[in-house]
C-alpha positions as CSV (number, residue, x, y, z in Angstrom):
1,X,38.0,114.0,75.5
2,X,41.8,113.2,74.8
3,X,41.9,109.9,72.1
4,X,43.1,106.5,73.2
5,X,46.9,105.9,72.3
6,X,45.9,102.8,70.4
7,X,43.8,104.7,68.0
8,X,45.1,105.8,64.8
9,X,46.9,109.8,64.4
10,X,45.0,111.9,62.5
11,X,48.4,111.7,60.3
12,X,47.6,108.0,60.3
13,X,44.0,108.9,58.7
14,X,45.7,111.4,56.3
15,X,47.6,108.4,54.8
16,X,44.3,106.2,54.6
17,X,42.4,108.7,53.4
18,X,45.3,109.3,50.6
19,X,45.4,105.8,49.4
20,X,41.7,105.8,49.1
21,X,41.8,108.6,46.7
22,X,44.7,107.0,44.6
23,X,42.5,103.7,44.7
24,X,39.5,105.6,42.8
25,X,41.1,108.5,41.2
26,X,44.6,107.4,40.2
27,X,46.4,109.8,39.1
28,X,47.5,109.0,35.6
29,X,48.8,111.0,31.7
30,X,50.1,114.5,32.4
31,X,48.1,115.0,36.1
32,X,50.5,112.2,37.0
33,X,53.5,113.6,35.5
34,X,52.5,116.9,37.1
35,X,52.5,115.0,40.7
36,X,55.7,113.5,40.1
37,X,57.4,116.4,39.1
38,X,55.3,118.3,42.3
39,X,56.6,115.2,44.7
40,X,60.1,115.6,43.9
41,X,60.0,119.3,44.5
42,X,58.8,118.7,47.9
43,X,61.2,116.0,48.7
44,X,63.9,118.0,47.8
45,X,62.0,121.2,49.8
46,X,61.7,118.5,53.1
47,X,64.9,117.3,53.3
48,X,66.3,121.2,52.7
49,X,64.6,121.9,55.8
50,X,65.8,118.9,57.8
51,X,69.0,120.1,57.2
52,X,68.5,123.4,58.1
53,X,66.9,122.3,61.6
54,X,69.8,119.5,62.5
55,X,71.6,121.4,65.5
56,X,75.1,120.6,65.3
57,X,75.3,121.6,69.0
58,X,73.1,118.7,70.1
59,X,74.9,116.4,67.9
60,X,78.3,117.2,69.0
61,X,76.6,117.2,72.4
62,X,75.7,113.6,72.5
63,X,78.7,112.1,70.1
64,X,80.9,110.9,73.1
65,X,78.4,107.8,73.6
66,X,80.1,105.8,70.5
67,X,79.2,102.2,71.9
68,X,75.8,103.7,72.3
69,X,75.6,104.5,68.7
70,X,77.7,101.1,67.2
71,X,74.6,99.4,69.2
72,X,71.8,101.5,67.6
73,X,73.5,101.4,64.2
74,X,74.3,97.9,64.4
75,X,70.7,97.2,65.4
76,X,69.3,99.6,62.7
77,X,71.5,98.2,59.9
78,X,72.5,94.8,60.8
79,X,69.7,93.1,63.0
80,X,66.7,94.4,61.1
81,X,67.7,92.9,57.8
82,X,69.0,90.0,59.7
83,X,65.8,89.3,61.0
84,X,63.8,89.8,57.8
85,X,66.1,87.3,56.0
86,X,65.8,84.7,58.6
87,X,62.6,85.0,58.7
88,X,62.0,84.5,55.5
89,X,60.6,81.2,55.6
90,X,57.9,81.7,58.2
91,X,57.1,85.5,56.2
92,X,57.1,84.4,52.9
93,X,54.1,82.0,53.6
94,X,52.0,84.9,55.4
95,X,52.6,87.3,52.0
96,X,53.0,87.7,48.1
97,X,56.3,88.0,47.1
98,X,56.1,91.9,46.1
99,X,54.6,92.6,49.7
100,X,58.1,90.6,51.1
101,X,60.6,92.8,48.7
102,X,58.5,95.5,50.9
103,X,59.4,94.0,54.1
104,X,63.4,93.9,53.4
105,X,63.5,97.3,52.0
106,X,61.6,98.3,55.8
107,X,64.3,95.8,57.3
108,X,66.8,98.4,55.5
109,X,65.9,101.5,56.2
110,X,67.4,104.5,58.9
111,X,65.6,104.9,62.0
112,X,62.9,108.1,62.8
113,X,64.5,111.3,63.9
114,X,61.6,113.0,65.6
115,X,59.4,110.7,66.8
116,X,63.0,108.4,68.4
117,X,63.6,112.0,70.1
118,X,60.4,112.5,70.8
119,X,59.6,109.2,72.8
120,X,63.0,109.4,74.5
121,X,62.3,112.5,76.2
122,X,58.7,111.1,77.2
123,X,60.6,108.3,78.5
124,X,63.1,110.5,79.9
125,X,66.0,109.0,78.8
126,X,69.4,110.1,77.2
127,X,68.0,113.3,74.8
128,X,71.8,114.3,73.5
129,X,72.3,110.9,73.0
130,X,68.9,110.4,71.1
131,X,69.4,113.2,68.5
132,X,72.7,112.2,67.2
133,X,72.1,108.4,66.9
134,X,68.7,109.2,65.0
135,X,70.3,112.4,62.8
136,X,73.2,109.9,62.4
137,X,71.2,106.8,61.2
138,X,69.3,109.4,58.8
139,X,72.6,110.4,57.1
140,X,74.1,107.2,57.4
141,X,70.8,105.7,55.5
142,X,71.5,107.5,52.1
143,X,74.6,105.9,52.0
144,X,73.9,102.7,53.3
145,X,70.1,101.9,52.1
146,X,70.8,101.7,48.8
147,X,73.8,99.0,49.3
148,X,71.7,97.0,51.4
149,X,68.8,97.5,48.6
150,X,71.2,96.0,45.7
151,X,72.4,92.9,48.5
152,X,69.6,91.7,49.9
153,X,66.1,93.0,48.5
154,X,66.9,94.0,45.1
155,X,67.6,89.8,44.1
156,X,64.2,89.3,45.9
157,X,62.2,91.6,43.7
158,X,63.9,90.7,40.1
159,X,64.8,94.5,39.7
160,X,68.3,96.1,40.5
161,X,69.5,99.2,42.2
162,X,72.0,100.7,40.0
163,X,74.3,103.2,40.7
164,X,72.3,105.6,39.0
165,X,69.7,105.2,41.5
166,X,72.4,105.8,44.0
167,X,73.3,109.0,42.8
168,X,69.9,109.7,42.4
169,X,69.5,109.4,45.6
170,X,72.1,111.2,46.9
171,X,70.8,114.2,44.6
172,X,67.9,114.2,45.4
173,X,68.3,114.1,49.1
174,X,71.8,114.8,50.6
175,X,72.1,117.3,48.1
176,X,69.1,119.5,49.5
177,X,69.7,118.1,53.4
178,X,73.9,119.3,53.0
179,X,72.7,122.8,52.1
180,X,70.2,123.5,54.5
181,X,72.7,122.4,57.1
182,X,75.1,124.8,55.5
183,X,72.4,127.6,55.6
184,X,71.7,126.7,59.0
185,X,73.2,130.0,60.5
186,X,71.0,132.0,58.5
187,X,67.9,130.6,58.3
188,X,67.8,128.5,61.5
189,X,66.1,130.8,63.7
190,X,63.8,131.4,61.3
191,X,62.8,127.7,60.9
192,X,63.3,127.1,64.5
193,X,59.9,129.7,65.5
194,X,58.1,128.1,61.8
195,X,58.0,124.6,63.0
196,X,54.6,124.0,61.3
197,X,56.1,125.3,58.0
198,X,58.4,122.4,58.7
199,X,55.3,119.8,60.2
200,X,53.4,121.0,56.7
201,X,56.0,120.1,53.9
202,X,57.4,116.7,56.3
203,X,53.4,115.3,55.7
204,X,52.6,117.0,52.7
205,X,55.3,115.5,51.0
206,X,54.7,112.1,52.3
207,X,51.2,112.2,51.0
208,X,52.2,113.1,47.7
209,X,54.5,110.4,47.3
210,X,52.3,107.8,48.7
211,X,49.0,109.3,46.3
212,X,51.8,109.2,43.2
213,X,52.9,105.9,44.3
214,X,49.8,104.2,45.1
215,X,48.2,105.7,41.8
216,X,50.8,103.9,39.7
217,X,50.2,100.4,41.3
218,X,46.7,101.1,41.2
219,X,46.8,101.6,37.3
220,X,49.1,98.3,37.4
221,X,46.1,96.4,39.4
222,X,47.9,96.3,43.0
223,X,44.8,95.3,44.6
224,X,44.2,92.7,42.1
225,X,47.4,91.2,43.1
226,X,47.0,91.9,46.7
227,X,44.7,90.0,48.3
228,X,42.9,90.4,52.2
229,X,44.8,87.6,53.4
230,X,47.7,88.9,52.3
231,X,46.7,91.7,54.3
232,X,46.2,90.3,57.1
233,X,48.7,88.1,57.5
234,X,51.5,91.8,56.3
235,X,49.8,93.0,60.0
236,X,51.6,89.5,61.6
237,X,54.7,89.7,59.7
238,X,55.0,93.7,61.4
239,X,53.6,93.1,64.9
240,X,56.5,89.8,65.2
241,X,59.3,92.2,63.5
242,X,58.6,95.3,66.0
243,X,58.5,92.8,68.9
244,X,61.7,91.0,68.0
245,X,63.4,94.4,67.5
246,X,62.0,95.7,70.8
247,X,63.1,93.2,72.7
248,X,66.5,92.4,71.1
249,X,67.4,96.1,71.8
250,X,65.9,95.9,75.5
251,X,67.8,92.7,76.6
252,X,71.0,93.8,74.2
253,X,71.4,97.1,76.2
254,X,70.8,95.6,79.3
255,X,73.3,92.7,78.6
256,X,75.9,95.2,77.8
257,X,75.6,97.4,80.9
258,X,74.0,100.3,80.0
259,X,72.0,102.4,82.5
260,X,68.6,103.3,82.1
261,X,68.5,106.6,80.3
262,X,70.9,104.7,77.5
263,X,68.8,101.4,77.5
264,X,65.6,104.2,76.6
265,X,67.3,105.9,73.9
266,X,68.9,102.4,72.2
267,X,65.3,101.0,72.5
268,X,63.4,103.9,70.8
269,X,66.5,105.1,68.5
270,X,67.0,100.8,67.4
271,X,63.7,99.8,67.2
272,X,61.9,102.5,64.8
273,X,62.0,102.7,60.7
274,X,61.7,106.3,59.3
275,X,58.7,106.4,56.8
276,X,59.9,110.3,55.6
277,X,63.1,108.4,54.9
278,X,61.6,105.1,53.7
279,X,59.0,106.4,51.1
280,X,60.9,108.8,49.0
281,X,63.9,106.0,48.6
282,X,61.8,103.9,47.5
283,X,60.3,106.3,44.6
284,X,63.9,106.4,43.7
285,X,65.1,103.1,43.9
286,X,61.9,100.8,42.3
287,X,60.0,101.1,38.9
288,X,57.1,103.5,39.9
289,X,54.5,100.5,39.6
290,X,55.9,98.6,41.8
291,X,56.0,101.2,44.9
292,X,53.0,101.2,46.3
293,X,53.4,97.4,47.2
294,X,56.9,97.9,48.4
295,X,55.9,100.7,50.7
296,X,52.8,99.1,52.1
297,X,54.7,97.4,54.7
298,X,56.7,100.0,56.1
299,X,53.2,102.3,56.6
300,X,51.7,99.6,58.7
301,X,54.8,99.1,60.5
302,X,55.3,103.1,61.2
303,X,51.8,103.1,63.2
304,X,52.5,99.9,65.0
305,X,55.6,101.7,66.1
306,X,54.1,104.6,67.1
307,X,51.2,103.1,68.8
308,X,53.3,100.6,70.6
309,X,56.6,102.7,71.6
310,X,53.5,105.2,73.1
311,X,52.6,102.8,75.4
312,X,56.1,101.7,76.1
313,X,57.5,105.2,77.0
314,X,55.0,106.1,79.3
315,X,55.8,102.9,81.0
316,X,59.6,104.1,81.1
317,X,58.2,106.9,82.8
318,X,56.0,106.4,85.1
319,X,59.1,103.7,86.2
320,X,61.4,106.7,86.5
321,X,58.8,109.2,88.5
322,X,58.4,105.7,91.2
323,X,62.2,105.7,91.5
324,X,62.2,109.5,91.5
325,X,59.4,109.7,94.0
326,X,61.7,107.3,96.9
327,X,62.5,110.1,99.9
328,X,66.2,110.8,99.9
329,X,65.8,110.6,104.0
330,X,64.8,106.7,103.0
331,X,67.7,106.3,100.7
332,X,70.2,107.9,103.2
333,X,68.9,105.7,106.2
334,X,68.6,102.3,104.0
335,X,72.2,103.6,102.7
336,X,73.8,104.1,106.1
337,X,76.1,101.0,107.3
338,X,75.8,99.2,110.7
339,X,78.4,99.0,113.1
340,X,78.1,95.9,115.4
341,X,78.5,97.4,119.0
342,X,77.1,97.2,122.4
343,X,73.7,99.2,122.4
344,X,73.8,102.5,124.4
345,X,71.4,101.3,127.1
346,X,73.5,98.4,127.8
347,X,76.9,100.7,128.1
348,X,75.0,102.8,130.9
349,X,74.0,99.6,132.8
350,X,78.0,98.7,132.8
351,X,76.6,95.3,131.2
352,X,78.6,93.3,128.9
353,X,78.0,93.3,125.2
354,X,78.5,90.0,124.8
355,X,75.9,88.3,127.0
């Protein structure tokens, strides 16, 4: 029997499971240094073969829609952390301030690349469009992120994003992503037919960071400092963020006079936060205590996407297979224009039109 879209992924499980573990065996002495040297290894490893998968073809193919991407961009990197600012005072309230810091660095962060594509072509919208906005936002992030980190969340948390952090960042993950793409002619193909090689190190590198990550603020008493309130009212602070974003793209694209395919791909591609993105920025960018707090937001915000946007782009479709279903003999009679005259019957009578 196929599972319910609004129950977790078994990805979804992986990550509680993992942050169970951390909770009651934290990794700590030299079996944590030995995960954090592991975890960096398979960041670099993951973004490597990102790069090396990116088709340029499909890119170039979709980069002609530029007010397309200024929207999705523009949503991404402007109305995101908009939104988490000026919500502040209605958020803050609902959370403790570490669990806030969490919820701008989300606001922050690039969008998905293969779950934005993915949902577009369930919703059958613009797929061209899709893969360069979303492999766009991705690169844009590792620029962008960590300027947005030392504006706006960094004099929230007390800590500071230096420059150092930057560079870190870009070593660590444009380096790797910039010479898979390089190697792309070579080793494409290969990775192309592997994609579980690729499905493998994109999770198992996630889990690793979130197990290093959530071992540290174990070890610094996060759940101490985190109470079930706290939790409970992080699951608000999501669900009102996701449905802002949702229907600020919706109405945005709309406004703006895009068609349907383009309205799908701005609403899945501006809407979504990219945990594979999200959680190894963050290792970067905060003191390793302080992680697991800052990356608790954007994990429950990555399966309310998922579980929502599942639901919305089978809606999308099932719209597009009505419209698609409409007889073109109906469309071509409903389209044909009439032209006031006197009825045939009435012409073979010799009677007058007009009476």
């Amino acid at each position: 029997m196929a599972r319910s879209r609004f129950l977790p992924d078994n990805f979804t499980l992986m990550l509680v499971a993992t942050v169970t573990v951390a909770s009651f065996l934290p990794a700590s002495g030299d079996i944590g240094h030995f995960f954090e040297g592991l975890t960096t290894f398979a960041i670099g490893l993951l973004f490597f073969l990102h790069g090396a998968k990116l088709s340029r073809e499909a890119v170039l193919g979709g980069i002609t829609h530029w007010r397309l991407h200024l929207l999705v961009f523009g949503a991404t990197f402007v109305m995101f952390p908009l939104l988490g600012l000026a919500m502040k005072p209605v958020l803050s309230p609902l959370v403790t301030p570490e669990l806030y810091t969490g919820v701008l660095f989300l606001c922050v962060l690039p969008a998905t690349v293969q779950s934005a594509i993915a949902f577009t072509s369930m919703a059958r919208g613009n797929i061209p469009a899709a893969v360069c906005s979303a492999s766009a936002s991705t690169l844009l992030g590792v620029f962008v992120t960590p300027i947005l980190v030392n504006l706006l969340v960094t004099p929230h948390s007390g800590s500071s994003a230096s420059l150092d952090a930057i560079g870190r960042i870009l070593l660590q993950l444009m380096a790797p992503f910039l010479a898979g793409h390089l190697l792309r002619p070579w080793i494409g193909g290969w990775i192309k037919k592997r994609a579980s090689v690729l499905t493998l190190v994109d999770r198992g590198s996630i889990l690793l960071v979130v197990y290093t990550a959530f071992s540290a603020a174990v070890i610094e008493g996060l759940w101490k400092q985190v109470p079930l309130s706290a939790l409970a009212g992080l699951l608000v602070v999501c669900a009102v963020i996701l449905a802002l974003a949702l229907a600020i793209t919706t109405w945005g694209s709309r406004a703006l006079g895009f068609d349907k395919e383009d309205e799908i791909t701005i609403v899945f591609c501006g809407s979504k936060k990219s945990l594979a993105s999200g959680i190894p920025m963050a290792k970067v960018l905060f003191a390793s205590h302080a992680v697991g707090a800052i990356v608790l937001p954007l994990m429950l915000f990555h399966q309310m996407q998922l579980m929502v946007c599942a639901v919305l782009a089978q809606r999308y479709a099932r719209r597009r297979a009505a419209a698609d279903a409409v007889p073109p003999a109906t469309v071509a009679v409903a389209a044909t224009p009439v032209v006031a005259g006197p009825a045939p019957e009435a012409i073979q009578r010799g009677a007058s039109p007009l009476r």
